[in-house]
Biopython code that builds the backbone (N, CA, C, O; Angstrom):
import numpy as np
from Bio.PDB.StructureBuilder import StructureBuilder

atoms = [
    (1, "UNK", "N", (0.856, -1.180, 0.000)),
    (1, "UNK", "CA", (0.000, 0.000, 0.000)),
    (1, "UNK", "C", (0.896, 1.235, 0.000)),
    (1, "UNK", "O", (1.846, 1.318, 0.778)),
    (2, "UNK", "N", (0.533, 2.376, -1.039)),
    (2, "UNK", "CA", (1.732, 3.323, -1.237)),
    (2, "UNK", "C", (0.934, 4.155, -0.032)),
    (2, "UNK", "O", (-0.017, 3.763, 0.646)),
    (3, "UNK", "N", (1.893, 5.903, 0.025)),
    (3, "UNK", "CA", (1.312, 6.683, 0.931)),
    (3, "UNK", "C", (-0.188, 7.278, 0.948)),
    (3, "UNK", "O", (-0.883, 7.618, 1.906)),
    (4, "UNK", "N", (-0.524, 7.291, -0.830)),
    (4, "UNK", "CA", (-1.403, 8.026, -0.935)),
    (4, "UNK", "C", (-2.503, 7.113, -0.791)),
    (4, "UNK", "O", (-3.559, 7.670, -0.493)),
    (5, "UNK", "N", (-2.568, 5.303, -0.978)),
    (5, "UNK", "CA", (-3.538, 4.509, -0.421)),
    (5, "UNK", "C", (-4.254, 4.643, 1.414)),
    (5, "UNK", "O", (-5.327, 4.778, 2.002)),
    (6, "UNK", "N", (-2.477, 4.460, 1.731)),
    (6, "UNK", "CA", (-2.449, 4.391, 3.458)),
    (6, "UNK", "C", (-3.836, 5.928, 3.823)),
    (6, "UNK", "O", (-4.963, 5.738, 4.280)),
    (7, "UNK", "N", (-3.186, 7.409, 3.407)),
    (7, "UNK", "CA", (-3.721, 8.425, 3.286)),
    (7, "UNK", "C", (-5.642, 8.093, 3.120)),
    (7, "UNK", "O", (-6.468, 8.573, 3.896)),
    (8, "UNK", "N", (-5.916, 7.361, 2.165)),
    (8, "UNK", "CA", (-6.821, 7.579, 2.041)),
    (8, "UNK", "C", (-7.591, 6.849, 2.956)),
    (8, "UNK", "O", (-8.597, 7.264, 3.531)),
    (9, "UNK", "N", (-7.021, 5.627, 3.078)),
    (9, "UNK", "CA", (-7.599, 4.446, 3.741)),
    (9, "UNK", "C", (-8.185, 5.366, 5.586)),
    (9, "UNK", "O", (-9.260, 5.513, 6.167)),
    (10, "UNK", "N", (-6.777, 5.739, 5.853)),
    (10, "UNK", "CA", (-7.025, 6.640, 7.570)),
    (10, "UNK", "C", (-8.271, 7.736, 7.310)),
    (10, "UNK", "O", (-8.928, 8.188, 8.247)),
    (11, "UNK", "N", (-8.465, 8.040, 6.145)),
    (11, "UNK", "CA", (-9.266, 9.386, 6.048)),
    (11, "UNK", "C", (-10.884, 8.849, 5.974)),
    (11, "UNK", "O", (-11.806, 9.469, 6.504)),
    (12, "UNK", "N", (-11.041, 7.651, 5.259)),
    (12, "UNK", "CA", (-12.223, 6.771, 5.408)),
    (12, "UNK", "C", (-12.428, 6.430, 6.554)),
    (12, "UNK", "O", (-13.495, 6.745, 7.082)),
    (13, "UNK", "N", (-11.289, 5.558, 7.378)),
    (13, "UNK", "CA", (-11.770, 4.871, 8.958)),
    (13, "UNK", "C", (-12.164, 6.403, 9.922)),
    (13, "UNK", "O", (-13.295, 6.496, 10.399)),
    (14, "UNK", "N", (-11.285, 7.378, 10.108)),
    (14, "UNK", "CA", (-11.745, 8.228, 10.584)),
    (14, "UNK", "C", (-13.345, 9.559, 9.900)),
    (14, "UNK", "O", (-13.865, 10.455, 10.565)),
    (15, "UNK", "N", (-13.665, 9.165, 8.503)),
    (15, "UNK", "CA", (-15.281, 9.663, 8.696)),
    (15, "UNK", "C", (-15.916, 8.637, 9.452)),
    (15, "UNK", "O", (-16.642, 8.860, 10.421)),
    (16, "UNK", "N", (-15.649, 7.549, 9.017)),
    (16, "UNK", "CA", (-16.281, 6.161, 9.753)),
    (16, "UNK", "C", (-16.574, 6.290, 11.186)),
    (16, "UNK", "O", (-17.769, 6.131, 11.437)),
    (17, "UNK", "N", (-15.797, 6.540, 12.227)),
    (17, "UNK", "CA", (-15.971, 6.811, 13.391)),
    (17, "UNK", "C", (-16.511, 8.279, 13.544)),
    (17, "UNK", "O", (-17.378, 8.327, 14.416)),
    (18, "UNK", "N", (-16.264, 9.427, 12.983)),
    (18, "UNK", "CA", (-17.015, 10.552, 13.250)),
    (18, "UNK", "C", (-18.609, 10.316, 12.652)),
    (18, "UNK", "O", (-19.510, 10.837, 13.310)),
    (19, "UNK", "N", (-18.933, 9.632, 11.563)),
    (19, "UNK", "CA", (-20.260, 9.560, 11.492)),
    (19, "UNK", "C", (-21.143, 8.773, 12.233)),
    (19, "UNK", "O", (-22.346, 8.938, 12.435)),
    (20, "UNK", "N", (-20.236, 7.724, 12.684)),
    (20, "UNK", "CA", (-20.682, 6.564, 13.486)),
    (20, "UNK", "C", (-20.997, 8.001, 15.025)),
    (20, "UNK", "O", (-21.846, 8.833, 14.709)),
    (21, "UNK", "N", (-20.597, 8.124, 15.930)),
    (21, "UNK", "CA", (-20.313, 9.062, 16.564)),
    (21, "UNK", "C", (-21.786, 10.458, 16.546)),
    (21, "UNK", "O", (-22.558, 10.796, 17.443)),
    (22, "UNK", "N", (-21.679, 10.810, 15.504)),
    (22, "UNK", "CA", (-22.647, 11.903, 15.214)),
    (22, "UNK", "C", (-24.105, 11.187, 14.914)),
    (22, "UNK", "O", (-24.983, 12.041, 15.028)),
    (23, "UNK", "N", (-24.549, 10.125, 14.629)),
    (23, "UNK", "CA", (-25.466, 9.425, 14.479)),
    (23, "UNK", "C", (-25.799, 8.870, 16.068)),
    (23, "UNK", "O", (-26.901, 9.127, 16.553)),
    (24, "UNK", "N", (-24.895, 8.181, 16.761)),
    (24, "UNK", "CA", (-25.454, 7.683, 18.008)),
    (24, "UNK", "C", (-25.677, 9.491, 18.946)),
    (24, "UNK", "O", (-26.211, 9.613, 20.048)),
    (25, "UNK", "N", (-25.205, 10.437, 18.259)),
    (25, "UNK", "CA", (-25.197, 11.695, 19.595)),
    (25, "UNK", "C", (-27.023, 11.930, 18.849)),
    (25, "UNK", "O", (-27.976, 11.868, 19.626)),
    (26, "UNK", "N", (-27.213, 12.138, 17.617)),
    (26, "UNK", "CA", (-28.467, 12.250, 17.100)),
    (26, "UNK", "C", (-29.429, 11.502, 17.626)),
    (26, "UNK", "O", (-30.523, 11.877, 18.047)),
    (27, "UNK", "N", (-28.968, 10.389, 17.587)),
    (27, "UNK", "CA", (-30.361, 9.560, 17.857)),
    (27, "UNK", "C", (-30.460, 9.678, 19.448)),
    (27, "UNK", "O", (-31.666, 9.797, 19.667)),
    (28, "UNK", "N", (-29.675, 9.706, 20.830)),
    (28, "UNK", "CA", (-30.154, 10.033, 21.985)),
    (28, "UNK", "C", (-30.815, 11.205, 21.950)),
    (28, "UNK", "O", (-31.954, 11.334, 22.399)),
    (29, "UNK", "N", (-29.857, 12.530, 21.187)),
    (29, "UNK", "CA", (-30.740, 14.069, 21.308)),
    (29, "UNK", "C", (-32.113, 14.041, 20.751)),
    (29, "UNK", "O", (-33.150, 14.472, 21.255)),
    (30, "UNK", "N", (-31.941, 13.512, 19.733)),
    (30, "UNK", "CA", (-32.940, 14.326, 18.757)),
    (30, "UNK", "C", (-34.248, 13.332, 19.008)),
    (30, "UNK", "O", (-35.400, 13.749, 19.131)),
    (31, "UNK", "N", (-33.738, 11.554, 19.073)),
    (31, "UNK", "CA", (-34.526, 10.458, 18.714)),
    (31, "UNK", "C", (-35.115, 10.582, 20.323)),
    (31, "UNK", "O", (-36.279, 10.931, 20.517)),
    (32, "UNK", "N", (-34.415, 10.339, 21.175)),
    (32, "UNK", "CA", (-35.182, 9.914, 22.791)),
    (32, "UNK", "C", (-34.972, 11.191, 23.049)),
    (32, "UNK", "O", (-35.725, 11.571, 22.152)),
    (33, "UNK", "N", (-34.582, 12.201, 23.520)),
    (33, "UNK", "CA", (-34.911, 13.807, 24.027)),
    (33, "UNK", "C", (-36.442, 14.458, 23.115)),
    (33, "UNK", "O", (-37.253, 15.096, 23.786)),
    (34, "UNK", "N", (-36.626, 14.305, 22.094)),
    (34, "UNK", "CA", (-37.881, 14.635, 21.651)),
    (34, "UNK", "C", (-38.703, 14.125, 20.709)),
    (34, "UNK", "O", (-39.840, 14.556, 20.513)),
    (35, "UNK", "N", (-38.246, 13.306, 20.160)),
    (35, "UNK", "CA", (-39.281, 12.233, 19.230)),
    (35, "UNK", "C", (-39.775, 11.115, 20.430)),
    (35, "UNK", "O", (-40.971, 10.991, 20.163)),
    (36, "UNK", "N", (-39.515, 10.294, 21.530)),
    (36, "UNK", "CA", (-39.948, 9.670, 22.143)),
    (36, "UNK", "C", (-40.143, 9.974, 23.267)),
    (36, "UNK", "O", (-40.469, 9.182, 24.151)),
    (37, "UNK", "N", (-39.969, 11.197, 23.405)),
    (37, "UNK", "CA", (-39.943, 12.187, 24.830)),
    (37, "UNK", "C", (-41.257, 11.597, 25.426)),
    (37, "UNK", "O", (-41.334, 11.774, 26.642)),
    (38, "UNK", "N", (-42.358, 10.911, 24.839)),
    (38, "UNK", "CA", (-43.702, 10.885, 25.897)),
    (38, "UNK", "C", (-43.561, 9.144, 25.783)),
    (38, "UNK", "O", (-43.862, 8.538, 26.812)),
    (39, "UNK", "N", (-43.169, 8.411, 24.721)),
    (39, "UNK", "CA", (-43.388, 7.128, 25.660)),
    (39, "UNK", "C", (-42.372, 6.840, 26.448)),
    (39, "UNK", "O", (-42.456, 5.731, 26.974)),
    (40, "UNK", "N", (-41.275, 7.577, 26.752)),
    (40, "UNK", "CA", (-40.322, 7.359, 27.720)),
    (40, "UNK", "C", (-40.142, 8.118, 28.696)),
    (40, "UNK", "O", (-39.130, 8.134, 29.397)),
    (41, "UNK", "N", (-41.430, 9.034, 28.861)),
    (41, "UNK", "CA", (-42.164, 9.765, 30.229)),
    (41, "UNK", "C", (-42.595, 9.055, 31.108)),
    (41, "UNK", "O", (-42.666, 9.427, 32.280)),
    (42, "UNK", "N", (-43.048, 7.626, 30.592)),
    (42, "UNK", "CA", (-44.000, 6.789, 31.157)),
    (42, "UNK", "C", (-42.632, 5.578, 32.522)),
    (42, "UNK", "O", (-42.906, 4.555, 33.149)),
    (43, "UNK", "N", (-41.609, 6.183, 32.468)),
    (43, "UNK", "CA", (-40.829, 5.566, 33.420)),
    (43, "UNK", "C", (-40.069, 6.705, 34.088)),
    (43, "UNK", "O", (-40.046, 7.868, 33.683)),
    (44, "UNK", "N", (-39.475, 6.239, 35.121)),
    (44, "UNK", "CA", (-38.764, 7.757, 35.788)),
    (44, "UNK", "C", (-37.346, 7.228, 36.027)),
    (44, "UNK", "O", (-37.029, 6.048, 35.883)),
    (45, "UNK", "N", (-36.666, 8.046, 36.341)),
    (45, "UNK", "CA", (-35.154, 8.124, 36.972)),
    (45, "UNK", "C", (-34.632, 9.296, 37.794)),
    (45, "UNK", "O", (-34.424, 10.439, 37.385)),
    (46, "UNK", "N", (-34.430, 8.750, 39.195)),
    (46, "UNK", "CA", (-34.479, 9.867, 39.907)),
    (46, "UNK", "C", (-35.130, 10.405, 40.290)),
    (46, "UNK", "O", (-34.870, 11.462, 40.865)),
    (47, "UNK", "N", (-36.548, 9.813, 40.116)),
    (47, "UNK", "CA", (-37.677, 10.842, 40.098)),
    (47, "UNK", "C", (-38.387, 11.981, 39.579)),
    (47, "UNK", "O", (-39.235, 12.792, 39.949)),
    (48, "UNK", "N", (-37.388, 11.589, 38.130)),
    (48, "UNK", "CA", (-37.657, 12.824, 37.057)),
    (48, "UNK", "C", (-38.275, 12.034, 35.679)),
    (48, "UNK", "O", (-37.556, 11.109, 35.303)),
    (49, "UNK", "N", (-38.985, 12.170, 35.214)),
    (49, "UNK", "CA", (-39.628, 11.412, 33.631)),
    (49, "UNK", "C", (-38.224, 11.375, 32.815)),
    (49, "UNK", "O", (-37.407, 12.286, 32.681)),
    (50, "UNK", "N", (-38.185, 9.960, 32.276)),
    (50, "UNK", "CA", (-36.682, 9.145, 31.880)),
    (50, "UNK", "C", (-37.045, 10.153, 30.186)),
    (50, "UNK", "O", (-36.049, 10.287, 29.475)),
    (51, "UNK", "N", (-37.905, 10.557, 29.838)),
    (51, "UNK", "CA", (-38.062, 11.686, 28.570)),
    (51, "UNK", "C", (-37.438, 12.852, 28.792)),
    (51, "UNK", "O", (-36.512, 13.271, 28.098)),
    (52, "UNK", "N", (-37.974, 13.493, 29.881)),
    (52, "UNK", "CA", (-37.333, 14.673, 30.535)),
    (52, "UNK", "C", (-35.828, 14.672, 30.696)),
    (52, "UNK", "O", (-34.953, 15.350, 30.159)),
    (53, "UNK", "N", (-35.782, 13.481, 31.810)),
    (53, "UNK", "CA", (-33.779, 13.214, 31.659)),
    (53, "UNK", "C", (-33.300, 13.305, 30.399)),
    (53, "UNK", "O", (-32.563, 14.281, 30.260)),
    (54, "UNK", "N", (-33.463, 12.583, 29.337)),
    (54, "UNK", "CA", (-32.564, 12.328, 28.551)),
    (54, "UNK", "C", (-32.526, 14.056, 27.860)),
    (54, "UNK", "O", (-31.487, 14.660, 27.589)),
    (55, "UNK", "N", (-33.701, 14.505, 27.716)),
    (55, "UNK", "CA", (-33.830, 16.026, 26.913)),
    (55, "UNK", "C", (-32.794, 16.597, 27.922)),
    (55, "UNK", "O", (-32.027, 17.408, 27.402)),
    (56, "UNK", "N", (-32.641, 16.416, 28.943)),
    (56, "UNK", "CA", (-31.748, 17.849, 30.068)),
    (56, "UNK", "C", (-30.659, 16.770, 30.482)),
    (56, "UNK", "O", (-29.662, 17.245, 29.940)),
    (57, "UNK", "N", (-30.276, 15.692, 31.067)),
    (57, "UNK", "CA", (-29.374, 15.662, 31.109)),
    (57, "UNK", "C", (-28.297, 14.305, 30.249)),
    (57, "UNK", "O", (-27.089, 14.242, 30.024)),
    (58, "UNK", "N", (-29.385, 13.429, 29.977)),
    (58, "UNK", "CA", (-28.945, 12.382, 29.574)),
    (58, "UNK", "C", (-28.241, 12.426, 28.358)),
    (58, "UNK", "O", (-27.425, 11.522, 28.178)),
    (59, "UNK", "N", (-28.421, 13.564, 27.191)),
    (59, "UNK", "CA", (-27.774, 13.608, 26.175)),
    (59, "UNK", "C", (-26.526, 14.066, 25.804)),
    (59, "UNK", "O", (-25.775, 13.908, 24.841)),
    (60, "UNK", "N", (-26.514, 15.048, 27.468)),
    (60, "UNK", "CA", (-25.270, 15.629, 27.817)),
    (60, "UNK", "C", (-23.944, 14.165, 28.510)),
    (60, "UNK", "O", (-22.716, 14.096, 28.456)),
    (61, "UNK", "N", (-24.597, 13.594, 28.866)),
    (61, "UNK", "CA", (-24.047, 12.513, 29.061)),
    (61, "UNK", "C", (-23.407, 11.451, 28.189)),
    (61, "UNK", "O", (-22.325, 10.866, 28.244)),
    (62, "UNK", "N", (-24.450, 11.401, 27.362)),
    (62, "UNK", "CA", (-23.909, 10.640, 26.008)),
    (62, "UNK", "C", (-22.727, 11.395, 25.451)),
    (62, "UNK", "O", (-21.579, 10.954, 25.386)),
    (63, "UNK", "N", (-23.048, 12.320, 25.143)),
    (63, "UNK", "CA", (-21.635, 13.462, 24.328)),
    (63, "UNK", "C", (-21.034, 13.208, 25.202)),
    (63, "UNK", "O", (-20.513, 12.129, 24.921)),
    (64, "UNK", "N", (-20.655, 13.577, 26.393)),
    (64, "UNK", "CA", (-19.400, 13.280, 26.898)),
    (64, "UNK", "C", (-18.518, 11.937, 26.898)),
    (64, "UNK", "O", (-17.290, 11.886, 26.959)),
    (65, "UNK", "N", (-19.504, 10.755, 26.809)),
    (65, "UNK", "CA", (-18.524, 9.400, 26.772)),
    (65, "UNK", "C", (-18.599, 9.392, 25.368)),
    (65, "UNK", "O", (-18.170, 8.331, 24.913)),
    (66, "UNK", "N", (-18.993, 10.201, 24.500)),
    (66, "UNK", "CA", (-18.786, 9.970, 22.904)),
    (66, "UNK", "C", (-17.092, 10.616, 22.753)),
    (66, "UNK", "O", (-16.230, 9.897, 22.249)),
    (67, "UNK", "N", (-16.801, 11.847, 23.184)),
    (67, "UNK", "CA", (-15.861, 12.295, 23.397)),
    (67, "UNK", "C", (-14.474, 11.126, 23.694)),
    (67, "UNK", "O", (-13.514, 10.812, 22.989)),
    (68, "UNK", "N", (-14.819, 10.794, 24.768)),
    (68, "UNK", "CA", (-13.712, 9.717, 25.226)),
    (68, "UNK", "C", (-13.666, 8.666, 24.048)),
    (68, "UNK", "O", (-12.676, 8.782, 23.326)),
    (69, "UNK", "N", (-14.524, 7.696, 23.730)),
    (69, "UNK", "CA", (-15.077, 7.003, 23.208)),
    (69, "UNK", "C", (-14.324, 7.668, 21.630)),
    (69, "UNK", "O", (-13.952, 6.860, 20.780)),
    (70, "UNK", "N", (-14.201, 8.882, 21.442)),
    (70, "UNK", "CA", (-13.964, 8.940, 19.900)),
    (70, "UNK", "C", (-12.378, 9.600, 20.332)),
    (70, "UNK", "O", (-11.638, 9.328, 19.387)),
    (71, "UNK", "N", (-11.833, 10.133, 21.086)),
    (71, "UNK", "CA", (-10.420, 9.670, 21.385)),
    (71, "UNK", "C", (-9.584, 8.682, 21.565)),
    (71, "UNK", "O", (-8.401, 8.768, 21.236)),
    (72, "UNK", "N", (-10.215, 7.414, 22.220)),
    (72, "UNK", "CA", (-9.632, 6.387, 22.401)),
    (72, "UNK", "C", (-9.349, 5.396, 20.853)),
    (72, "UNK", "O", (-8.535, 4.519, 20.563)),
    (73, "UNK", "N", (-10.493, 6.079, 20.100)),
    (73, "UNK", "CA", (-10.721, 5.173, 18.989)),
    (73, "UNK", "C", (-10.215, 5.679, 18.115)),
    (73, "UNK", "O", (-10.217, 5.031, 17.068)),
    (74, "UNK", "N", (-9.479, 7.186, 18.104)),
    (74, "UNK", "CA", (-8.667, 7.809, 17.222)),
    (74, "UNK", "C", (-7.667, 7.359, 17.532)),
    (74, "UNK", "O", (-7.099, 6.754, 16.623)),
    (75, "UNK", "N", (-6.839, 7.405, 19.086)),
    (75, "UNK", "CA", (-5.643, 6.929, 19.189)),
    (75, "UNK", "C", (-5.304, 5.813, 18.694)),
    (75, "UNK", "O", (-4.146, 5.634, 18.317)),
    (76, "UNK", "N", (-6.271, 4.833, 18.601)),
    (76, "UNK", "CA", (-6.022, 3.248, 17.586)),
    (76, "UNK", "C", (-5.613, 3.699, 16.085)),
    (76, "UNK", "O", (-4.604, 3.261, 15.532)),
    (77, "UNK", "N", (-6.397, 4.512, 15.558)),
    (77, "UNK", "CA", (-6.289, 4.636, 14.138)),
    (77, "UNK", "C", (-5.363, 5.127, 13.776)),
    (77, "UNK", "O", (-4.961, 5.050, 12.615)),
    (78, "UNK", "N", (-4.548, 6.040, 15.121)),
    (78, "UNK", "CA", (-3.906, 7.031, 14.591)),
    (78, "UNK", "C", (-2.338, 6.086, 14.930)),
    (78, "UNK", "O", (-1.296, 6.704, 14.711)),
    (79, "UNK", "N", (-2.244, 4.835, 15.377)),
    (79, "UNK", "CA", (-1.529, 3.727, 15.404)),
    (79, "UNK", "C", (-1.496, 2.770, 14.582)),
    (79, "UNK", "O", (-0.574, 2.039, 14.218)),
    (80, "UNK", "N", (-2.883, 2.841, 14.237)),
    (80, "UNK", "CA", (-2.558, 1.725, 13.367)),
    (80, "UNK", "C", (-2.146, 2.306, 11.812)),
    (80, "UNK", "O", (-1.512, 1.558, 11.068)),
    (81, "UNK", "N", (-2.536, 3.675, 11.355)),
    (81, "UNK", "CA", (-1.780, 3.768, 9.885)),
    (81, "UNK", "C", (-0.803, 4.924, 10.092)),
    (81, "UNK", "O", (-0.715, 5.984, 9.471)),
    (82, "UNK", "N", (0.149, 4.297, 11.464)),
    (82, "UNK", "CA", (1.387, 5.452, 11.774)),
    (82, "UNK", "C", (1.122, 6.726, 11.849)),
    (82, "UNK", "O", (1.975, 7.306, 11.178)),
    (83, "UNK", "N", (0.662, 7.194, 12.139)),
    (83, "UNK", "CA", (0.337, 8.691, 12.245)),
    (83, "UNK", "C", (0.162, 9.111, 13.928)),
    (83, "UNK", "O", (-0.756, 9.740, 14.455)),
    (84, "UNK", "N", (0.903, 8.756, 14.303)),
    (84, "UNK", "CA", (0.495, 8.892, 16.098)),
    (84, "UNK", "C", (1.842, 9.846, 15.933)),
    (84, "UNK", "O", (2.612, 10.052, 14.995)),
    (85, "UNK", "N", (1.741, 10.412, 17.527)),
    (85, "UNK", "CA", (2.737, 11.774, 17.765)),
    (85, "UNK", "C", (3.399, 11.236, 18.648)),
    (85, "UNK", "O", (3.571, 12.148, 19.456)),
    (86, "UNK", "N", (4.117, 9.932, 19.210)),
    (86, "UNK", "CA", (4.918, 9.432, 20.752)),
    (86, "UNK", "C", (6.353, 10.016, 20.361)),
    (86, "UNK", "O", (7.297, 9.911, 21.144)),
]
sb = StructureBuilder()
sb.init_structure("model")
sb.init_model(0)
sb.init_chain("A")
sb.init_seg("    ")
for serial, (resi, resn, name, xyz) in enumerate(atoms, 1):
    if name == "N":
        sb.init_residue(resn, " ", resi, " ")
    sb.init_atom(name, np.array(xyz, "f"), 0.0, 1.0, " ", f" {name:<3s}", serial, name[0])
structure = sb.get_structure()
């Protein structure tokens, strides 16, 4: 595989994980914070409607282990087609 294969190949795996990434942050925000916001009213957490959570805090939650979650999985990529900074 020459440079400009390797090049392309890292530039595919990494949309791969950013779309992968932006799709699971969508579907908690957008899919359970307000498209299912009322049949998932119908349970609680905390004592707050599990619809309500996810709209205020639960999505904030997700993004944050997406964060980690898409660092850890860059540092692989960014090992496995040499491109790491050690």
């Amino acid at each position: 595989m020459n440079e400009h294969d390797n090049a392309r190949a890292y530039w595919r795996a990494t949309l791969r994980l950013v779309t992968g990434c932006l799709i699971v942050w969508f579907l908690v925000s957008y899919g359970l914070g307000i498209l299912l916001v009322d049949e998932l009213n119908r349970f609680s957490l905390g004592g707050y409607p599990l619809g309500f959570w996810f709209a205020q805090q639960g999505s904030i939650y997700v993004f944050v282990v997406l964060i980690f979650f898409y660092t850890h999985r860059m540092k692989k990529l960014d090992r496995k087609f040499d491109v790491h900074e050690d």
